[in-house]
C-alpha positions in Angstrom: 114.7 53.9 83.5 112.5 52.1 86.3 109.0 51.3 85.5 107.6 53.3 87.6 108.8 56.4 86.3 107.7 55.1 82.9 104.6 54.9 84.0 104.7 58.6 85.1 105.3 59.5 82.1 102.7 58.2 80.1 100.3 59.2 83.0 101.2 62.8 82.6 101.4 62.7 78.8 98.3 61.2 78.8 96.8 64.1 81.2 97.3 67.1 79.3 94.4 65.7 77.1 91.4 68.7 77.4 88.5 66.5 78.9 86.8 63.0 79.6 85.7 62.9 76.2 89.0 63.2 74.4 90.6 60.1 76.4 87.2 58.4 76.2 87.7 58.7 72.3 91.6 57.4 72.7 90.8 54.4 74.7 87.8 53.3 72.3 90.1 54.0 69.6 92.9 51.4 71.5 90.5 48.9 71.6 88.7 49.3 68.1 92.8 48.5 66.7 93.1 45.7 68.6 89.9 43.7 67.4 91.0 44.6 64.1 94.3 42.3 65.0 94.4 38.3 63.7 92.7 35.7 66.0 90.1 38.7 66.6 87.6 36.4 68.2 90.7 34.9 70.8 93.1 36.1 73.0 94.6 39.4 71.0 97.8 39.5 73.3 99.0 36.2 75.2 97.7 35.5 78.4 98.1 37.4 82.0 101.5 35.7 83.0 102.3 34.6 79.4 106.1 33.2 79.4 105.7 35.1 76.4 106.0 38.0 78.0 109.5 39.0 79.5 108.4 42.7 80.9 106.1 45.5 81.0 108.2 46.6 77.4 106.1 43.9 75.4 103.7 45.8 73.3 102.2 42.6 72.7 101.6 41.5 75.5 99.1 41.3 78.7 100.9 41.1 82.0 98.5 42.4 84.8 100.5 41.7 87.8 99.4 43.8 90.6 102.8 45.4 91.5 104.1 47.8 89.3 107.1 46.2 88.6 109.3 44.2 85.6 106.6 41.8 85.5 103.8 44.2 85.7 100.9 45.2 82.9 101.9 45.7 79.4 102.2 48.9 77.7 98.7 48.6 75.9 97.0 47.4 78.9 99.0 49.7 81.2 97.8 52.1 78.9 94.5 51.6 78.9 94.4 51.3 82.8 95.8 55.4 83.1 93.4 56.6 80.5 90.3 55.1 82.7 91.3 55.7 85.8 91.6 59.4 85.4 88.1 60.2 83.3 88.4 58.0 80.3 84.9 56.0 81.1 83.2 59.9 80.4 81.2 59.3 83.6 83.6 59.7 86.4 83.5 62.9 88.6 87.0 64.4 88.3 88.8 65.1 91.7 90.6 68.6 92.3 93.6 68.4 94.5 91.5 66.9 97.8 88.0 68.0 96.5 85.6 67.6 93.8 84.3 70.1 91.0 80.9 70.6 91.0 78.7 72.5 88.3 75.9 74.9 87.7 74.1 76.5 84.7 71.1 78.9 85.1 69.6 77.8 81.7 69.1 74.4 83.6 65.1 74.3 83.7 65.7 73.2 87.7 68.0 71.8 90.7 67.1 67.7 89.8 70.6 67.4 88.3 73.5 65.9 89.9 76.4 68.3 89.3 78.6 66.4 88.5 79.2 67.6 85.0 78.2 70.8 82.9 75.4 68.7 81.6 73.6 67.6 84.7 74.7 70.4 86.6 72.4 72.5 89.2 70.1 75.5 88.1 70.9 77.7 91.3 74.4 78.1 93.5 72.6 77.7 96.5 71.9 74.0 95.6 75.4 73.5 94.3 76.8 75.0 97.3 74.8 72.4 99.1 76.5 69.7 97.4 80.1 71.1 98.3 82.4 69.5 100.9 85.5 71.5 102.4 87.5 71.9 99.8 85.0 71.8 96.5 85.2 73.9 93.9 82.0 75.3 92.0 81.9 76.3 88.6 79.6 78.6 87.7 78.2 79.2 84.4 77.5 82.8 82.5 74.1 83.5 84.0 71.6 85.9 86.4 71.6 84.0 89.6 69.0 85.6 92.0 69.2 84.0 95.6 69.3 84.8 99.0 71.6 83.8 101.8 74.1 82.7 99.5 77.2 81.4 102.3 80.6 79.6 101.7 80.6 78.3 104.8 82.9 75.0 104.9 86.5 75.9 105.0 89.0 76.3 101.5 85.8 76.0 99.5 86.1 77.6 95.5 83.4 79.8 93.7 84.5 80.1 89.9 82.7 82.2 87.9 82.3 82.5 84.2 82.2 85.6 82.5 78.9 87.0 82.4 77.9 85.2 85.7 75.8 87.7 87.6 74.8 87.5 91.2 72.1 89.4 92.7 69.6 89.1 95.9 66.6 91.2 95.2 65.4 90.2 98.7 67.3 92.6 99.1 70.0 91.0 101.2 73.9 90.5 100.8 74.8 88.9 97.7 77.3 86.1 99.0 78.8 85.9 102.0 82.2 84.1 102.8 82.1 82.6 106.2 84.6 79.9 106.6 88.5 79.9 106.2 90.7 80.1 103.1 87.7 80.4 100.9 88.0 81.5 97.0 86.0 83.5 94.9 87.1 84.2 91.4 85.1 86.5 88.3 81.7 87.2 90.2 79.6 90.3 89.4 77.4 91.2 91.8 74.4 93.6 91.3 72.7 94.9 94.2 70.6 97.9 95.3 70.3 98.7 99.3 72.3 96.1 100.4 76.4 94.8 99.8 77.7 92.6 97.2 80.0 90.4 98.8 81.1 90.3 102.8 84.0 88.3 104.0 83.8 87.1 107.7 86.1 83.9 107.5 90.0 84.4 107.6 92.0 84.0 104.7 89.8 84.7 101.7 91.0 85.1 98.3 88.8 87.6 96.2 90.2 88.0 92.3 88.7 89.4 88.9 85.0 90.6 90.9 82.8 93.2 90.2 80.4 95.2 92.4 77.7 97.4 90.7 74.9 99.6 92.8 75.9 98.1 96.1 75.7 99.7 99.5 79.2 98.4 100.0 81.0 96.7 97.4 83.2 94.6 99.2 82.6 94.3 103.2 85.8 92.7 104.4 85.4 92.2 108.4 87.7 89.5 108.9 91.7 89.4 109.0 94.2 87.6 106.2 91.8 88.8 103.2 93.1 89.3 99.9 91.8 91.0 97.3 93.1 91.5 93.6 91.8 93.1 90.1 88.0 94.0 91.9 85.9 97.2 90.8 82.9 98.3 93.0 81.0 100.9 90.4 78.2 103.4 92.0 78.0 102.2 95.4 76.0 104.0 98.0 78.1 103.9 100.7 81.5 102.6 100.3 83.7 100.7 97.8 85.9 99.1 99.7 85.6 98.7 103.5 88.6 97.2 105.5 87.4 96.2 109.0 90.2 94.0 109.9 94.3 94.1 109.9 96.5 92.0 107.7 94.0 93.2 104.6 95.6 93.0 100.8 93.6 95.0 98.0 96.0 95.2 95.0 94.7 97.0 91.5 91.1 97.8 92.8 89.2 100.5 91.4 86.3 102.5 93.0 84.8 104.9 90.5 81.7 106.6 93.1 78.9 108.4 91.6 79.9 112.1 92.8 77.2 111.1 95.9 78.6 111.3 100.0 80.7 108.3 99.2 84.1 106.7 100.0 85.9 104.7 97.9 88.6 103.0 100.1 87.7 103.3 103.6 89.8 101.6 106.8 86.6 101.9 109.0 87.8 100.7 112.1 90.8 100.9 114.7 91.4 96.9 114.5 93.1 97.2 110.8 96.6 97.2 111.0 99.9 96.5 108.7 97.4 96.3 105.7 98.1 97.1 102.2 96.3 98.5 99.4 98.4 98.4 96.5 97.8 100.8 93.0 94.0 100.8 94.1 92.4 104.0 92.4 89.5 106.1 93.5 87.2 109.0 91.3 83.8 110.2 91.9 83.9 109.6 95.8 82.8 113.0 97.4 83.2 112.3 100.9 86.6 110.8 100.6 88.9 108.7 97.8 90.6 107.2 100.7 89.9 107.8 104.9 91.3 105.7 107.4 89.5 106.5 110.9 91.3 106.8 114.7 93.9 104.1 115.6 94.0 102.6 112.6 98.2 101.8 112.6 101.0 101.0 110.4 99.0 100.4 106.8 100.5 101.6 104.0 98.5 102.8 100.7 101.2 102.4 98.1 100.6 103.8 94.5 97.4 104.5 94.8 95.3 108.0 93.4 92.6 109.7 94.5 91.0 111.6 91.4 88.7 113.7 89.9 85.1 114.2 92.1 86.9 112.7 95.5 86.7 114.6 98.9 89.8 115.5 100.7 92.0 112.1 101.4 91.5 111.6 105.1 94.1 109.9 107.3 92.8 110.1 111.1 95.3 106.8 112.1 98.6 106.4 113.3 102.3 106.1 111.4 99.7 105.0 108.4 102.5 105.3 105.1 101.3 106.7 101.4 104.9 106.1 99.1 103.8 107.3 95.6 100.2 108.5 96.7 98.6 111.1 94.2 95.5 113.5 95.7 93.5 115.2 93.8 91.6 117.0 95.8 87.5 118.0 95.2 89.1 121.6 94.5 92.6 123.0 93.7 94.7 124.0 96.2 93.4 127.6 97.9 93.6 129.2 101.5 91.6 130.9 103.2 91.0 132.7 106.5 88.8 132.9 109.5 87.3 135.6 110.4 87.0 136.9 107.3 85.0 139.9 106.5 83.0 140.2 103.8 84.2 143.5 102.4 80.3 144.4 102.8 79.7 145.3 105.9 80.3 142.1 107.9 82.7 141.9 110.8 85.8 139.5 110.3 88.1 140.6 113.3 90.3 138.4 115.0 90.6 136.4 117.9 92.0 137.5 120.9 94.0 135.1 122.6 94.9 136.0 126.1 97.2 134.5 128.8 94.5 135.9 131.5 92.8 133.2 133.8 89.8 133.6 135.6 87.4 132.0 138.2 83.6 131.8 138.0 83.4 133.6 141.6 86.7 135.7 141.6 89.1 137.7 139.6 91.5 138.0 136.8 95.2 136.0 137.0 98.2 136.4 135.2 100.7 134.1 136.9 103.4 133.5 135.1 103.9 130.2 133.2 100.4 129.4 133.0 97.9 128.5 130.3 94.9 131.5 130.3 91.6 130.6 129.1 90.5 129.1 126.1 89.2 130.9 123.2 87.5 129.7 120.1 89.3 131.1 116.6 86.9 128.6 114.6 83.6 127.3 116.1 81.7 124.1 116.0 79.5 123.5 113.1 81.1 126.7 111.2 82.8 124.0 108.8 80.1 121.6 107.8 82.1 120.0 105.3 85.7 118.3 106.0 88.4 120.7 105.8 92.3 121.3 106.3 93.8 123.4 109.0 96.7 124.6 106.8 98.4 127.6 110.0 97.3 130.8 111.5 98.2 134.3 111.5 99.5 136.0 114.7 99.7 139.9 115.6 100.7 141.5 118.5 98.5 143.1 120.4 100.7 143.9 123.8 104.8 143.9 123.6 106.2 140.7 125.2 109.3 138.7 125.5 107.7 135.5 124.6 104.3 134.1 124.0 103.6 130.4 123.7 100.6 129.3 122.3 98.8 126.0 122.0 95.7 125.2 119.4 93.5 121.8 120.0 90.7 120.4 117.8 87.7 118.7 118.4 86.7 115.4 116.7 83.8 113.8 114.6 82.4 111.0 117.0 84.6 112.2 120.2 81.8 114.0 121.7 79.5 113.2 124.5 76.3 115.5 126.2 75.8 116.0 129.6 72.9 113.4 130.7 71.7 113.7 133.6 73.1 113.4 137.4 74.3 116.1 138.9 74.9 120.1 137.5 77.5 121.5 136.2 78.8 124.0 138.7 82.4 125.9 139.5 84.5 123.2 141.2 82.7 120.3 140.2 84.5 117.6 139.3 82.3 114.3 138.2 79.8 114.5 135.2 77.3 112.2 133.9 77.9 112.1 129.9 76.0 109.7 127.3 79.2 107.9 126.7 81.9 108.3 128.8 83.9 105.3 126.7 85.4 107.6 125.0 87.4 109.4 127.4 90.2 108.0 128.8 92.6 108.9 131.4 95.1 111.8 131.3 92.7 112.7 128.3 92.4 117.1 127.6 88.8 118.0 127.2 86.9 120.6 126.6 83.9 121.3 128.2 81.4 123.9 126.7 77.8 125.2 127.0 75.2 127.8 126.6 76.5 129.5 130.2 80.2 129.9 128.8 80.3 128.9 125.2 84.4 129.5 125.0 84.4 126.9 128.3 87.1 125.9 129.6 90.2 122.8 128.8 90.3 120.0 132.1 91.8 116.8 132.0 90.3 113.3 133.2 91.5 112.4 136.0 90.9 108.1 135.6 89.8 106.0 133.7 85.7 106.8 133.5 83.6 104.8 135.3 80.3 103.5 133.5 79.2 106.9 132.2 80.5 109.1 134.4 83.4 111.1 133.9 86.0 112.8 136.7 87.7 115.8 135.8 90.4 117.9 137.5 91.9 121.0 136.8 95.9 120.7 135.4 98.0 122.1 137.8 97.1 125.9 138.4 98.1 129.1 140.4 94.6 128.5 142.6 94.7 125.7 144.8 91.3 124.7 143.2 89.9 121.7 141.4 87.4 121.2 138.9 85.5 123.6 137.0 86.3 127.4 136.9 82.6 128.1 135.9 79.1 127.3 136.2 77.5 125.5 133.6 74.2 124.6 135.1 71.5 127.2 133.8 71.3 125.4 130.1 72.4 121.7 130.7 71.2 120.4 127.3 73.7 122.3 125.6 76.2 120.9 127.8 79.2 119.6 126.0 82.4 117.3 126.9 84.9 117.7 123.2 88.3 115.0 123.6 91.0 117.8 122.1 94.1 116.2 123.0 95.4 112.2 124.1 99.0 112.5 125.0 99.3 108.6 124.2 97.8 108.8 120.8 99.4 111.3 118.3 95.8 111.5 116.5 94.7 113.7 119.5 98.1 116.0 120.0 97.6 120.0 120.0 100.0 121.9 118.0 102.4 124.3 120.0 104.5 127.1 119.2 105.6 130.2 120.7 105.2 134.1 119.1 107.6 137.1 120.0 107.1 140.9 119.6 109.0 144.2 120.3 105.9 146.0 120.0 102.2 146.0 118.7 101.1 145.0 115.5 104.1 142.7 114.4 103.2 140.0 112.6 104.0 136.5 111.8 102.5 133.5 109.6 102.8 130.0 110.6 102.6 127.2 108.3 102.0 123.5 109.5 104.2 120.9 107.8 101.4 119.1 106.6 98.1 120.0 106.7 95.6 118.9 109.6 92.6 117.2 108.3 89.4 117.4 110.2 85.7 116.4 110.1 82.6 118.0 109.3 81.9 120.7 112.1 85.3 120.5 114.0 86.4 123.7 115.8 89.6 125.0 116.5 90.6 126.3 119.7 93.2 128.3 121.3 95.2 129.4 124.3 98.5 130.9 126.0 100.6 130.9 128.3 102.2 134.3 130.4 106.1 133.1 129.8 107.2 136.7 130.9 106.7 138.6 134.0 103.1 137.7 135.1 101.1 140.4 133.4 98.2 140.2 131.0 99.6 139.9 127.3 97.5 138.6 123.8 97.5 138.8 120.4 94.8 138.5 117.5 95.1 135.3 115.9 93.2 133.7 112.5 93.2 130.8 111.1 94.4 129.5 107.7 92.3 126.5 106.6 91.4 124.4 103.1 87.9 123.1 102.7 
């Protein structure tokens, strides 16, 4: 055995000692025996370079050559060397990998200790942060820490909390932020009204064993990498968990809401991608468990519930994948139907859906193989609350070989008014909106206003410029472009609804076709899984003449969950 590896060995013996003090205690105890040896008041071991010393083996004796070597120290003063060089004077600052530890206690009566130990450590993290280099790790004692602007801001820097460490900023402001890269934060509990407990900016952060209570958001992640284990955010205002950014990990996380218009696990914007959340569990969130919004792509929600008091689970992204995903919805399953009558006195007819086309100036059309006009089976703002479109129900109204039908939906957010610039008349084709970003090209929209509330379905034809918007009809019988109708008279209740983005299987219409000997047959059709919507979506409707070129319809309703 070489002496090196010797040496290792006694080195990590010695190591698994449980502080300064214990190897303090072992090295005073070495040197208390060895004044107890003969010739006390002389040499206790031969000299450095004794002859009497043949190697490092001599218990006896005291080589101190500087290489580590045959001829190096003895095993007492070996020994001795190890236990102070990694603590044993009970004053040195113990490193960490490439960093330091650093300490701080809230019963410290103020911030004029060093830090360097649990007995001279800091009275607030803000000044212990300020002693941290990249790297550092803070301990941070059981406590109520009230400060403001709280930052990890140098990269791979640690926040270690003990139990019963509670963060708050009753400024208010956000409790701690993490700013830097590959920063940790371990057993914090955060208390905040009106603003968030802890946001994560800087790539790579690694979040474990925290707590969020009474935040606006419990845990703000806007920055990509982030990982997130064993974390509650309890009665939060606005959202438990809020993924901004792709590459996101939240594994065993639990968001218990307080029955208010919460979420509990929301994928708030179309940058989070191939994310995971991981036997994370939601109750008491009214607006949603779990919502991901528009383009939100390839994230999977594994394992995860959504229980008693939570809204409708709402996924608005793309090839998003739930393998063992429970729902409980806010109600049990029901169906119902619109129009509806009341039974007392109130009308509930259906829709009439007809493959006639018309023109503001001119007559009715029925060429074959193309779409009629547009007609509303649910309106805007009939729905306030988020709902399910589950199918409809078709009859016959006028015997026909085949009747193809499409239904669109408008979108929360995917709206814009006209504003300005010039009206709204029959063959117009460019339109001044309050945000034309939204639109792109090759978009369907639906325009719609107090002149012809059922409107009318155009497509953009390029990509918007600024704020204005350039429609064109799809291809028709007339040779016309634009708008079929005139929608100047009321111009503040003009409307431009996106209700279908080839590209972007969000936006896609639902299509089917519905055929009939003779009046009155019937049919029910029954999406494979149910569309979810927003607050004040509508449904709309058309069809297309497939036949011989004459007017046909049917009465449609629709079969929804709210």
């Amino acid at each position: 055995m070489s002496e090196l590896s010797g040496a290792s060995r006694v080195h990590q013996s010695v190591a698994t000692q449980t502080g300064s003090a214990a190897i303090l205690a072992l090295v005073t105890a070495i040197d208390a025996v060895t004044a107890l040896l003969p010739d006390a008041g002389a040499l206790l071991v031969p000299p450095v370079d004794s002859v009497a010393n043949v190697d490092w083996g001599d218990t006896g004796g005291n080589k101190d050559d500087a290489a580590s070597s045959a001829a190096g120290a003895s095993r007492v003063a070996l020994l001795r060397q190890i236990l102070l060089s990694i603590g044993g004077n009970g004053n040195s600052h113990l490193p960490l990998f490439t960093g330091s530890i650093w300490y701080v206690d809230a019963a410290q009566p103020d911030d004029t200790g060093d830090g360097l130990s649990p007995e001279t450590a800091k009275e607030t993290i803000g000044a212990g942060i300020g002693l941290m280099a990249a790297g550092d790790r803070l301990k941070v004692k059981a406590g109520v820490y009230d400060e403001n602007g709280l930052d990890l801001n140098l990269d791979g820097m640690e926040l270690i909390c003990e139990a019963g460490a509670i963060l708050v900023d009753t400024t208010p402001g956000t409790v701690l932020t993490v700013s830097a890269i590959g920063c940790v934060v371990d057993g914090a509990h955060f208390v905040q009204a009106g603003a968030a407990g802890l946001q994560i900016t800087g790539i790579g952060t690694i979040v474990k064993n925290c707590i969020a209570v009474n935040c606006t958001i419990g845990f703000d992640i806007d920055e990509h990498s982030t990982q997130v284990f064993n974390c509650v955010s309890a009665a939060h205002t606005v959202t438990g968990f809020d993924v901004g950014e792709r590459n996101t990990v939240l594994r065993e996380c639990f968001a218990p809401g307080t029955g208010a218009a919460t979420r509990g696990f929301y994928l708030s914007d179309a940058a989070v991608t191939r994310s995971l959340l991981d036997q994370c569990h939601s109750v008491g969130n009214a607006t949603a468990g779990f919502e991901t919004v528009a383009e939100t792509t390839n994230n999977t929600m594994a394992f995860s519930t959504s229980g008693g008091g939570d809204g409708p689970t709402v996924d608005s992204g793309i090839f998003n994948n739930w393998p063992g995903y429970i729902d409980q919805l806010a109600t049990e399953q029901h169906e119902e139907i619109f129009p509806l009558s009341d039974g007392e006195g109130g009308a509930g007819d259906p829709v009439n859906i007809s493959n006639s086309t018309t023109d503001g100036g001119g007559g009715v059309r029925q060429d074959q193989d193309y779409w009629g006009d547009v007609a509303i089976v649910i309106p805007p703002d009939e729905i306030v609350a988020r709902w399910s479109s589950l199918g409809i129900y078709l009859h016959a109204v006028t015997a026909a070989d085949v009747q193809q039908w499409e239904i669109f939906f408008t979108y929360e957010n995917m709206v814009s008014a006209q504003n300005g610039g010039n009206d709204w008349d029959e063959n117009e084709v460019d339109f001044t909106v309050v945000d034309g970003s939204l639109f792109q090209n090759d978009d369907y929209v639906w325009v719609t206003g107090a002149d012809r509330e059922a409107g009318e379905i155009m497509l953009v034809d390029g990509a918007p410029a600024g704020n204005v918007v350039t429609l064109a009809r799809e291809t028709t019988a007339d040779a016309e472009a634009g708008l079929r109708y005139d929608y100047d008279a009321t111009g503040v209740n003009n409307r431009i609804y996106l209700v279908k983005r080839p590209a972007q299987v969000l936006y896609h219409s639902i299509q089917g076709d519905y055929s009939a000997s003779g009046a009155r047959e019937h049919a029910r059709y029954d999406w494979h899984a149910a569309k979810q919507l927003g607050p004040n979506a509508a449904m709309l409707m058309r069809m297309l003449n497939a036949t011989d070129g004459g007017a046909s319809s049917f009465d449609v309703r629709a079969i929804y969950e709210d």
